[in-house]
PDB file of N, CA, C and O in Angstrom:
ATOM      1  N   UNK A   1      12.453  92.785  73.932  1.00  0.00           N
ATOM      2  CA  UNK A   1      11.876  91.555  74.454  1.00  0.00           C
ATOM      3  C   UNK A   1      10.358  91.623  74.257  1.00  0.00           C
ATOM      4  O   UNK A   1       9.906  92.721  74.583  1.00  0.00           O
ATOM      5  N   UNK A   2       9.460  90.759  73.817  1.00  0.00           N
ATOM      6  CA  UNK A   2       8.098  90.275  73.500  1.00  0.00           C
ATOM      7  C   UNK A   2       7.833  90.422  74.415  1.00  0.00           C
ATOM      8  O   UNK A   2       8.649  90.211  75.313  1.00  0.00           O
ATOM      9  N   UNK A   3       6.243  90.969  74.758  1.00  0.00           N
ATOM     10  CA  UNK A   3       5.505  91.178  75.704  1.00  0.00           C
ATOM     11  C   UNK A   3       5.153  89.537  76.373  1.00  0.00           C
ATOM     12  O   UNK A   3       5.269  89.523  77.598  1.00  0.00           O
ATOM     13  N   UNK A   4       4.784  88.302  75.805  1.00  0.00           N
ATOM     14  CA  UNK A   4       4.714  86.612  75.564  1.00  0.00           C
ATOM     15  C   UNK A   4       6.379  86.616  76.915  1.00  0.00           C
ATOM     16  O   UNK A   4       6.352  86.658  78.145  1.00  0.00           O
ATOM     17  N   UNK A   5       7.191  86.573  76.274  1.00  0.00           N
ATOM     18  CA  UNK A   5       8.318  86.074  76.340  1.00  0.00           C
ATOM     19  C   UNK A   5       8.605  86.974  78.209  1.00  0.00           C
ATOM     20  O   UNK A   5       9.181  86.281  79.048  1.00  0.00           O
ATOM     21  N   UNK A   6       8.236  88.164  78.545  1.00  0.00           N
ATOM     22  CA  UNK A   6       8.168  89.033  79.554  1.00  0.00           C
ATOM     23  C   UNK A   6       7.329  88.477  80.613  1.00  0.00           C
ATOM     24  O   UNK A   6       7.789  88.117  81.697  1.00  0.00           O
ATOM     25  N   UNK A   7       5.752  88.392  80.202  1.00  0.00           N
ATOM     26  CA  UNK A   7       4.821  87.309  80.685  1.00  0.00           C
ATOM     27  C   UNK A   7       5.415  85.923  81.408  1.00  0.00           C
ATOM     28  O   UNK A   7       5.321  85.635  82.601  1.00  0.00           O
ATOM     29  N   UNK A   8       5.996  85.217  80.445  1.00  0.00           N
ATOM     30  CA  UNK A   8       6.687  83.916  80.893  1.00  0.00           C
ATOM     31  C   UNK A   8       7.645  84.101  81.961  1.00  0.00           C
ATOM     32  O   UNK A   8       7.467  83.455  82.993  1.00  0.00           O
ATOM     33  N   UNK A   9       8.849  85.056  81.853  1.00  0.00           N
ATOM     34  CA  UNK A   9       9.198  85.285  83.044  1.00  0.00           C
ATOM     35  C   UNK A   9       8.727  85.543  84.341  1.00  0.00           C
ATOM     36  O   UNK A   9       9.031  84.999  85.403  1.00  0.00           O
ATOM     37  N   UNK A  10       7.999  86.386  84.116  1.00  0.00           N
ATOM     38  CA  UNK A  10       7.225  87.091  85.212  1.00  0.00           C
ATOM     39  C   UNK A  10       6.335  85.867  86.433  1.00  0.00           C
ATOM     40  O   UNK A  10       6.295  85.602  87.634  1.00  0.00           O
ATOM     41  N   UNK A  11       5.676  85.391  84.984  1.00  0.00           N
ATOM     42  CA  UNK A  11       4.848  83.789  85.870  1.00  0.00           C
ATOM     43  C   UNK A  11       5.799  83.052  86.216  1.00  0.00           C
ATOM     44  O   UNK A  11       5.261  82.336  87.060  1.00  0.00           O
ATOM     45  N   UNK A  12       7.483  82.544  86.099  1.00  0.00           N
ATOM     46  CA  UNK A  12       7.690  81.522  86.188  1.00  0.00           C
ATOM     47  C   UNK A  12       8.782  82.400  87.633  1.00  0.00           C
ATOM     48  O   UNK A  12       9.179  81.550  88.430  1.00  0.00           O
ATOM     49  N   UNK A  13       9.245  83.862  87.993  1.00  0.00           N
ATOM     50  CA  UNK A  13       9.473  83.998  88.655  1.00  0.00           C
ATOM     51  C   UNK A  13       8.318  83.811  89.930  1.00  0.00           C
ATOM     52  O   UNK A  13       8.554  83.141  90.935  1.00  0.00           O
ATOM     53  N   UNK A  14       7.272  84.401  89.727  1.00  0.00           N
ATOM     54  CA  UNK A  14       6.699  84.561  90.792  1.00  0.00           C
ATOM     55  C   UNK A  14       6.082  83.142  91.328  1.00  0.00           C
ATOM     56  O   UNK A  14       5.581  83.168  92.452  1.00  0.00           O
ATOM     57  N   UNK A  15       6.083  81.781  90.535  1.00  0.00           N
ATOM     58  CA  UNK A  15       5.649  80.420  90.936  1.00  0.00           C
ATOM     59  C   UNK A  15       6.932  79.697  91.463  1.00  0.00           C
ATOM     60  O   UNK A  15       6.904  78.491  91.705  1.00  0.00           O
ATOM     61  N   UNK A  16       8.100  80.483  91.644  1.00  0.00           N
ATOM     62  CA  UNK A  16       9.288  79.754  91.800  1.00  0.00           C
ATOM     63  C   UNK A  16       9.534  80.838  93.636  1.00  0.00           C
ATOM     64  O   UNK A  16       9.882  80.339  94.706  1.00  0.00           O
ATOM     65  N   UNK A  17       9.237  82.168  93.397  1.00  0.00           N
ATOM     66  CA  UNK A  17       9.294  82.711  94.760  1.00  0.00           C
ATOM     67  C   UNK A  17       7.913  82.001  95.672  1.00  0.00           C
ATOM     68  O   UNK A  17       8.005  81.894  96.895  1.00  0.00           O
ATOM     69  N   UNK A  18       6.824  81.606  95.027  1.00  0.00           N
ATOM     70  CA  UNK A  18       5.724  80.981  96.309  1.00  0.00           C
ATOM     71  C   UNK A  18       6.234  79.677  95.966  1.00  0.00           C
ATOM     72  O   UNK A  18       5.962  79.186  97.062  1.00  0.00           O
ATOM     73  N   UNK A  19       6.609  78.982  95.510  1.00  0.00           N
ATOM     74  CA  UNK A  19       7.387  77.880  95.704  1.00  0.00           C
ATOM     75  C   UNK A  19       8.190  77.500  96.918  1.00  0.00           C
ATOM     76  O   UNK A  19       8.197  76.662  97.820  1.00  0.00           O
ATOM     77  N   UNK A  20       9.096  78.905  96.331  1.00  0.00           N
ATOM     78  CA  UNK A  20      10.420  78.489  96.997  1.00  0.00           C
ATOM     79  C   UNK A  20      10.204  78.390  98.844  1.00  0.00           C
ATOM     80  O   UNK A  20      10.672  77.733  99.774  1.00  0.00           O
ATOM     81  N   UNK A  21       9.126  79.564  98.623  1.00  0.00           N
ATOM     82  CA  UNK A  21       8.624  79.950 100.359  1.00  0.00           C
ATOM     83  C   UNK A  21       8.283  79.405 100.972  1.00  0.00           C
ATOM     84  O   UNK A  21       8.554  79.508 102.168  1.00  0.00           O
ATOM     85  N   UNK A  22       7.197  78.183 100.293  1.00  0.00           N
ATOM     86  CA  UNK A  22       6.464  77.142 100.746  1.00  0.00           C
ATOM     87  C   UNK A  22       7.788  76.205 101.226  1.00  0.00           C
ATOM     88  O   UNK A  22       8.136  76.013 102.391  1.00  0.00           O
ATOM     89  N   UNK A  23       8.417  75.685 100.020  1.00  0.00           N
ATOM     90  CA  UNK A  23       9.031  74.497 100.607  1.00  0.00           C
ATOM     91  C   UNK A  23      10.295  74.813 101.908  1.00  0.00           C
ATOM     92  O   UNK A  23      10.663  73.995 102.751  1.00  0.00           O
ATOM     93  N   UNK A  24      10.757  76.163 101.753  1.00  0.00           N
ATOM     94  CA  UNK A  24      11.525  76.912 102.681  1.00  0.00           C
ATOM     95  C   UNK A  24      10.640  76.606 104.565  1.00  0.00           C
ATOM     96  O   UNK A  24      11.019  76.161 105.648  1.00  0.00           O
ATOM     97  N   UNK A  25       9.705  77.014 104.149  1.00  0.00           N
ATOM     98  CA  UNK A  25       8.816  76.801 105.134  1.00  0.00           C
ATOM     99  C   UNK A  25       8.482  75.712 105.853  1.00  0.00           C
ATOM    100  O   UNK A  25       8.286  75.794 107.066  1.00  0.00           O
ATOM    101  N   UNK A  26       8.400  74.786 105.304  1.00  0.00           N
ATOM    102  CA  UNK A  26       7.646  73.675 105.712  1.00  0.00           C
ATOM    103  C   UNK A  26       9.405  72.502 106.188  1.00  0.00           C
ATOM    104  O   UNK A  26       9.439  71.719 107.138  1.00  0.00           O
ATOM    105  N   UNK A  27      10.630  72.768 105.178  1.00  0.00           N
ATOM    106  CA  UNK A  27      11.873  72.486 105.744  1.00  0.00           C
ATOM    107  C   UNK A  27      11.859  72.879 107.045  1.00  0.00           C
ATOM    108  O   UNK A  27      11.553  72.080 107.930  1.00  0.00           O
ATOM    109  N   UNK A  28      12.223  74.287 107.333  1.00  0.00           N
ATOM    110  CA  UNK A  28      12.330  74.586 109.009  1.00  0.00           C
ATOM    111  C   UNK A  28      11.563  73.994 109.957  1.00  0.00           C
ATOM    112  O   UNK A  28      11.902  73.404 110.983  1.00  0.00           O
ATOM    113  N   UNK A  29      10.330  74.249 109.433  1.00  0.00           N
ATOM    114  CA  UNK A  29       9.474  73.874 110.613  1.00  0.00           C
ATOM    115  C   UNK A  29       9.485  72.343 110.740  1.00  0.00           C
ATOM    116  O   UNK A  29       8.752  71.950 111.648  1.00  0.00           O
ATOM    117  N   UNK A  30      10.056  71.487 110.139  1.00  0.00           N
ATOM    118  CA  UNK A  30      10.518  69.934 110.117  1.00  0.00           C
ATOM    119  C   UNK A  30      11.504  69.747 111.340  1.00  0.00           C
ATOM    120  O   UNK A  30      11.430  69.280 112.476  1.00  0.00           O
ATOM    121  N   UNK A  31      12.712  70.498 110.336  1.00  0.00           N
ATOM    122  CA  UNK A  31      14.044  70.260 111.321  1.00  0.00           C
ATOM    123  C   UNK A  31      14.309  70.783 112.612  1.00  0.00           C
ATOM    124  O   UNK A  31      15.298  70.553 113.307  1.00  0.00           O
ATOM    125  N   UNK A  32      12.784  71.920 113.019  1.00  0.00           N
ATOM    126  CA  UNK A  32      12.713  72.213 114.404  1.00  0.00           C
ATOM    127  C   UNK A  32      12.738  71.257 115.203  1.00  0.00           C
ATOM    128  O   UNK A  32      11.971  70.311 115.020  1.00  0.00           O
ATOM    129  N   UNK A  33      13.856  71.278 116.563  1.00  0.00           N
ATOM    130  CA  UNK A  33      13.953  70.088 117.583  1.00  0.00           C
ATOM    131  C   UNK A  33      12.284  69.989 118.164  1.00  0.00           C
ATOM    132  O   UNK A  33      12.121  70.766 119.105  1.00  0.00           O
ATOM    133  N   UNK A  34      11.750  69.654 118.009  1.00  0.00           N
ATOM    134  CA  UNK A  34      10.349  69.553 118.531  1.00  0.00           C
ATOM    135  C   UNK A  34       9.543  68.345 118.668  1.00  0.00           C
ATOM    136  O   UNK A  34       9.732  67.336 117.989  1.00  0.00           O
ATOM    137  N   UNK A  35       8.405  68.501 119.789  1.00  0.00           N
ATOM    138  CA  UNK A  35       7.834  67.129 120.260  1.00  0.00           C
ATOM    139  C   UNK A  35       7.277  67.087 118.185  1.00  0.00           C
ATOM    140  O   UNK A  35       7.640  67.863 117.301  1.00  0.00           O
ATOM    141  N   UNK A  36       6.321  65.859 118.081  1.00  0.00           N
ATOM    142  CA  UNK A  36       5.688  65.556 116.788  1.00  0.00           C
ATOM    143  C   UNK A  36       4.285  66.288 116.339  1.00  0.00           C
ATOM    144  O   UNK A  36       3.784  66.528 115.241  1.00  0.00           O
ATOM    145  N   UNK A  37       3.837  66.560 117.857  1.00  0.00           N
ATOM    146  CA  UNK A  37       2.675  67.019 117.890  1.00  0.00           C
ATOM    147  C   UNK A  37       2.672  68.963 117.318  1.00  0.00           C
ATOM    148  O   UNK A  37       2.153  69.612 116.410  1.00  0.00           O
ATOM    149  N   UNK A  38       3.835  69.318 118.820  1.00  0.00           N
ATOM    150  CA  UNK A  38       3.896  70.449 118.064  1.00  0.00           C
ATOM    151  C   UNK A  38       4.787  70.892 116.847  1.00  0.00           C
ATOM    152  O   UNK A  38       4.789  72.086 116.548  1.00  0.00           O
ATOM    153  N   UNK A  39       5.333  70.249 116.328  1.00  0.00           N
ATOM    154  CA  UNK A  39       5.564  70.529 114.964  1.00  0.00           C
ATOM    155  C   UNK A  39       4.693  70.103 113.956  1.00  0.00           C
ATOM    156  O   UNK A  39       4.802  70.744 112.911  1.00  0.00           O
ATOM    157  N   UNK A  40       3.483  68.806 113.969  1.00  0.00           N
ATOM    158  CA  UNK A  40       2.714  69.260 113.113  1.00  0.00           C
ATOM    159  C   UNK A  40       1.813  70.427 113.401  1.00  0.00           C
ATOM    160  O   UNK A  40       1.228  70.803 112.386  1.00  0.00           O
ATOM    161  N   UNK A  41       1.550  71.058 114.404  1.00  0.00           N
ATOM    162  CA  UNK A  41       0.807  72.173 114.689  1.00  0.00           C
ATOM    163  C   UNK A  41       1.546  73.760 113.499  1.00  0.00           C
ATOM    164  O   UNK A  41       1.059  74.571 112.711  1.00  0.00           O
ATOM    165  N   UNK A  42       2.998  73.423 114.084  1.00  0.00           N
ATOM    166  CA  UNK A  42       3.409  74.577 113.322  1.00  0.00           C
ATOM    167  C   UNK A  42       3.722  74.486 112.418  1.00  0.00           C
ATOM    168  O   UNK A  42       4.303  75.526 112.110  1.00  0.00           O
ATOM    169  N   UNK A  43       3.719  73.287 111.064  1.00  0.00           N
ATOM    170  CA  UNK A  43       3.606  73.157 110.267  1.00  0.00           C
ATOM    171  C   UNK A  43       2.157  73.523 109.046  1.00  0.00           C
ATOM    172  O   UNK A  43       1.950  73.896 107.892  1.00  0.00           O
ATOM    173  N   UNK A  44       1.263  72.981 110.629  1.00  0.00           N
ATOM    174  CA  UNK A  44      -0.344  73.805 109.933  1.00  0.00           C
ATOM    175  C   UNK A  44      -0.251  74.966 109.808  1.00  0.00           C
ATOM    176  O   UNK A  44      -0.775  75.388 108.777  1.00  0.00           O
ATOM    177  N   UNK A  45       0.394  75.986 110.696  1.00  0.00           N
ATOM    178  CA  UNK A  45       0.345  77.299 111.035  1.00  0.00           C
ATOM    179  C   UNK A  45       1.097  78.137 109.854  1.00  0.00           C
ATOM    180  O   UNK A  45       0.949  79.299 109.474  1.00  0.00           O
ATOM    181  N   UNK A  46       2.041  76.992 109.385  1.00  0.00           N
ATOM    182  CA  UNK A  46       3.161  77.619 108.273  1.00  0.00           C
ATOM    183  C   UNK A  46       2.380  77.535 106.677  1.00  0.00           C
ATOM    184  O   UNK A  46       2.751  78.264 105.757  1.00  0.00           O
ATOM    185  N   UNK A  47       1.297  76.565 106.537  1.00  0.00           N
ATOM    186  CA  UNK A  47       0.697  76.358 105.747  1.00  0.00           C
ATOM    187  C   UNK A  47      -0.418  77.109 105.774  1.00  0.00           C
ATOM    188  O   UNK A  47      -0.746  77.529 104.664  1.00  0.00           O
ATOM    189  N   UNK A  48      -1.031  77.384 106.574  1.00  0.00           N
ATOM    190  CA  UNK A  48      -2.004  78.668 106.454  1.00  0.00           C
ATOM    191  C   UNK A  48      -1.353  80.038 106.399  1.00  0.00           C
ATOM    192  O   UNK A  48      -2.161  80.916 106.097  1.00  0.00           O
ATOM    193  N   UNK A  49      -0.173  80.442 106.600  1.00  0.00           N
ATOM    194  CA  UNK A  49       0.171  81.511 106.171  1.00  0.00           C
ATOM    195  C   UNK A  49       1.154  81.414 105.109  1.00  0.00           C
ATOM    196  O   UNK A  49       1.605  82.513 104.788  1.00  0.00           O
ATOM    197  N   UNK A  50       1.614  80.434 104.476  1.00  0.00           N
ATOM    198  CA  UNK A  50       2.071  80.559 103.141  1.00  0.00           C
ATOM    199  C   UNK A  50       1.535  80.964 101.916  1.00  0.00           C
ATOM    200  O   UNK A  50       1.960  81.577 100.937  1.00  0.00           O
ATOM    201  N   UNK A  51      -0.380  80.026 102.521  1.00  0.00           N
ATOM    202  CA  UNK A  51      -1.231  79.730 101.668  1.00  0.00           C
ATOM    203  C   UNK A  51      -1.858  81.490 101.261  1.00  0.00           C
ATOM    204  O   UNK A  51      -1.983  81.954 100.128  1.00  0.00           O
ATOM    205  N   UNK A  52      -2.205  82.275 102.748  1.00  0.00           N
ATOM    206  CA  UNK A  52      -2.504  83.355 102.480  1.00  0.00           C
ATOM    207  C   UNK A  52      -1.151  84.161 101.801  1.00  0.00           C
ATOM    208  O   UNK A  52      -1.539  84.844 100.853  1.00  0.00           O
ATOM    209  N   UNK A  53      -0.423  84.217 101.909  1.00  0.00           N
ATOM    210  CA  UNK A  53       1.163  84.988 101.705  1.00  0.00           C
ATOM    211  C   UNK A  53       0.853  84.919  99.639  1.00  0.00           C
ATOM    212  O   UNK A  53       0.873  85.892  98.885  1.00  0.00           O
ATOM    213  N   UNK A  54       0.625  83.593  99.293  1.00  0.00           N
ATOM    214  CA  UNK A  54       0.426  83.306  98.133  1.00  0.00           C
ATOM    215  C   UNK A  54      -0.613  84.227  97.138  1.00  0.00           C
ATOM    216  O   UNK A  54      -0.380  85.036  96.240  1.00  0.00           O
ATOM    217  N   UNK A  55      -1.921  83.686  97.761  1.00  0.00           N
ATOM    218  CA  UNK A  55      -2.385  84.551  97.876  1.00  0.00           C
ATOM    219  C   UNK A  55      -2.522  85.995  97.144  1.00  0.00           C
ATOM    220  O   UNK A  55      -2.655  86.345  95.972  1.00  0.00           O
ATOM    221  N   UNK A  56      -2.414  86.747  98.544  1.00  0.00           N
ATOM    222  CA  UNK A  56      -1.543  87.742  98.666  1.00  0.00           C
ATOM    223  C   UNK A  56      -0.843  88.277  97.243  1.00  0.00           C
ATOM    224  O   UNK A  56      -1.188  89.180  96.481  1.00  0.00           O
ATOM    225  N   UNK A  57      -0.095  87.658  97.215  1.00  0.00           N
ATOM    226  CA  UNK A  57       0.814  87.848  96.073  1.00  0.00           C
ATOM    227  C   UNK A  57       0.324  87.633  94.451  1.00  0.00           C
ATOM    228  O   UNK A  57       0.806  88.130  93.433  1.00  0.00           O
ATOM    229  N   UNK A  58      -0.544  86.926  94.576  1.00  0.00           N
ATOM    230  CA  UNK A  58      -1.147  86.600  93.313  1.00  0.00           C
ATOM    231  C   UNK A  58      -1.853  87.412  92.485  1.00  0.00           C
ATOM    232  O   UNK A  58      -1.853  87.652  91.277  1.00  0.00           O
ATOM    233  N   UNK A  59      -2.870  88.023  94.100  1.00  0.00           N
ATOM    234  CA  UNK A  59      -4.145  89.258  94.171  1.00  0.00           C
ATOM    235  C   UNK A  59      -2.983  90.496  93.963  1.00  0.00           C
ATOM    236  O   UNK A  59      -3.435  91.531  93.474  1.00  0.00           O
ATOM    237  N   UNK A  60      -2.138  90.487  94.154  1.00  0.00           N
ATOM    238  CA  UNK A  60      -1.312  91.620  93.749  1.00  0.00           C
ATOM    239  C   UNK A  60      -0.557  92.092  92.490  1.00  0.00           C
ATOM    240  O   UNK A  60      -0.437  93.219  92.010  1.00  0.00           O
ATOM    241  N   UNK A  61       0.053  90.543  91.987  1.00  0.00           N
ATOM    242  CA  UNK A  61       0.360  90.801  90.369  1.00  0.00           C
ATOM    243  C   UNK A  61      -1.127  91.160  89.775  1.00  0.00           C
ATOM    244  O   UNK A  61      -1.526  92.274  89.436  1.00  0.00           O
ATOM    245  N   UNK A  62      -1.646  90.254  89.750  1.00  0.00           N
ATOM    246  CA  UNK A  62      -2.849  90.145  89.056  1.00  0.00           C
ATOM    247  C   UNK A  62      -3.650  91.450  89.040  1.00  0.00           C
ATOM    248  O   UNK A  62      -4.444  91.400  88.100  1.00  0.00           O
ATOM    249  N   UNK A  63      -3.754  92.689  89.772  1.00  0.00           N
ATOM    250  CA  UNK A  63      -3.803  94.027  89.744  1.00  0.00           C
ATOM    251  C   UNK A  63      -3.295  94.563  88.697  1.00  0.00           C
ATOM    252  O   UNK A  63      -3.895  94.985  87.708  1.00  0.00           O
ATOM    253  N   UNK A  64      -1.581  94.540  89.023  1.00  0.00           N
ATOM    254  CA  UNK A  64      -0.559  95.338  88.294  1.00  0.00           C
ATOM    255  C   UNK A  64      -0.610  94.690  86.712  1.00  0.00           C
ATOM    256  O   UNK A  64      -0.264  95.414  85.779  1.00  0.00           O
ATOM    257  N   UNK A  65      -1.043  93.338  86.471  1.00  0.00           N
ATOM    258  CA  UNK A  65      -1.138  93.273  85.318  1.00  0.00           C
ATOM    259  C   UNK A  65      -2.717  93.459  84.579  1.00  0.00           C
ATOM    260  O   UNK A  65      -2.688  93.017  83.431  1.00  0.00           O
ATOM    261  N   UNK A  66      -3.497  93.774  84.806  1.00  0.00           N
ATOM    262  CA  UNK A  66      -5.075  93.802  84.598  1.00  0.00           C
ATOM    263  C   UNK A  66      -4.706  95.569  84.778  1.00  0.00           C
ATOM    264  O   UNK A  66      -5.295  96.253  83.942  1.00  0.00           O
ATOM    265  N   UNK A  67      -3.828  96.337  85.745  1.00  0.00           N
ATOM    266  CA  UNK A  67      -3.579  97.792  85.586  1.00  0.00           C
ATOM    267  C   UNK A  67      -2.798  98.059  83.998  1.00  0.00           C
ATOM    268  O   UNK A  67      -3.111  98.997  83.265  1.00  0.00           O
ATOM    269  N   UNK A  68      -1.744  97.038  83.667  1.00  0.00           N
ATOM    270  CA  UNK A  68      -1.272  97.521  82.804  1.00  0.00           C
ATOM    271  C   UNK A  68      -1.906  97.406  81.226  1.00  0.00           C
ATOM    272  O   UNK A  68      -1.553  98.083  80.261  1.00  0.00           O
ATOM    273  N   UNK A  69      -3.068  96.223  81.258  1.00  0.00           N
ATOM    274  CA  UNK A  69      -3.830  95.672  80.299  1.00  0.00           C
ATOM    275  C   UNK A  69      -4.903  97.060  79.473  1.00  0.00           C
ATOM    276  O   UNK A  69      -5.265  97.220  78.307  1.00  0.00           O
ATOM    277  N   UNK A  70      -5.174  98.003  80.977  1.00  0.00           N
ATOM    278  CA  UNK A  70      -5.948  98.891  80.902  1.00  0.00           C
ATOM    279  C   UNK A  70      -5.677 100.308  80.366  1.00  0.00           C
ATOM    280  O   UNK A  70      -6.443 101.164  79.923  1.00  0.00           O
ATOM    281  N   UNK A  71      -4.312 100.282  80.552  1.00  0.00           N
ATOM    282  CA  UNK A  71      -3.629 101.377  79.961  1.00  0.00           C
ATOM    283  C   UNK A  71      -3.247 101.374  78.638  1.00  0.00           C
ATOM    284  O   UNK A  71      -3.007 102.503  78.212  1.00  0.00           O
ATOM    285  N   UNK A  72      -3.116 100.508  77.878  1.00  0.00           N
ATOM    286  CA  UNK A  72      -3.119  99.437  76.487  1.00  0.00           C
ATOM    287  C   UNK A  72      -4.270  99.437  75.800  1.00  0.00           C
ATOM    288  O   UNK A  72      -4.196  99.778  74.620  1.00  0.00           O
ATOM    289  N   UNK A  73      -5.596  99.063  76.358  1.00  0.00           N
ATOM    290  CA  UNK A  73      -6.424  98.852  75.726  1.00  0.00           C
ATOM    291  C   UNK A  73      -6.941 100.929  75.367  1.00  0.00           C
ATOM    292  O   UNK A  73      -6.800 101.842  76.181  1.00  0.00           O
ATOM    293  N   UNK A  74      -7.357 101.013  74.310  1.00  0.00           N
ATOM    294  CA  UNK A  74      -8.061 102.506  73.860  1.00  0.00           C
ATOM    295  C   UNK A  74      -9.892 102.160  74.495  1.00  0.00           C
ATOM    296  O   UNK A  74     -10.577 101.150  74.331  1.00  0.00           O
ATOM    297  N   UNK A  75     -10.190 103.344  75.162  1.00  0.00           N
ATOM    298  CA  UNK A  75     -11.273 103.216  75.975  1.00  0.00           C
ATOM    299  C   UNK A  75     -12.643 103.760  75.099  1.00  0.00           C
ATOM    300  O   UNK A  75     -12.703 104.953  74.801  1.00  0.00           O
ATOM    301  N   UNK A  76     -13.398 103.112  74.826  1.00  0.00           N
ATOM    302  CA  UNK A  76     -14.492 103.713  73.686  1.00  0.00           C
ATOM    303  C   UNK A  76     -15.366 104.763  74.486  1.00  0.00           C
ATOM    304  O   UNK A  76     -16.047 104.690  75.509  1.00  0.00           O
ATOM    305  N   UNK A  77     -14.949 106.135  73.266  1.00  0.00           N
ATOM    306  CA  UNK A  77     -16.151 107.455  73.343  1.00  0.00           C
ATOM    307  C   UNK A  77     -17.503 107.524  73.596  1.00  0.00           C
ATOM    308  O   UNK A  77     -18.109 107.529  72.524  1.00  0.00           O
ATOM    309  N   UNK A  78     -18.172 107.574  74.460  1.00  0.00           N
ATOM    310  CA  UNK A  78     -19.592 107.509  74.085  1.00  0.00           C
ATOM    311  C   UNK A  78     -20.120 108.753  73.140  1.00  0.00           C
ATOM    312  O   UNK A  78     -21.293 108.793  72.771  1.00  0.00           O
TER     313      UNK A  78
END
């Protein structure tokens, strides 16, 4: 499998797991029996920690692939 073709997976898993979390998220906290007020409260609450969760996750591939870029590239001799 192409390094391109590996890439594509990789991005289209990890925009489909903060996807999926978000909209997972923001469902529950809907169909919670709740006054209007406090469910938009915990809807904010679900959105600021999705948003960091994302994040999170982004700052973390984005390591492992900038780690693996580095191991690839040949490092010049002085």
């Amino acid at each position: 499998m192409s390094k391109d073709k590996k890439k594509r997976i990789l991005d289209k898993l990890v925009m489909g797991a903060v996807i999926g979390g978000a909209i997972g998220s923001v469902i529950g906290a809907s169909i919670a029996p709740k006054e209007g007020k406090e469910t938009r409260e915990d809807l904010k609450e679900v959105a600021k920690t999705a948003k960091q969760s994302s994040l999170s996750l982004f700052h973390k591939i984005k390591g492992i692939m900038d780690r693996r870029k580095m191991k690839k590239v040949p490092h010049e001799e002085d």
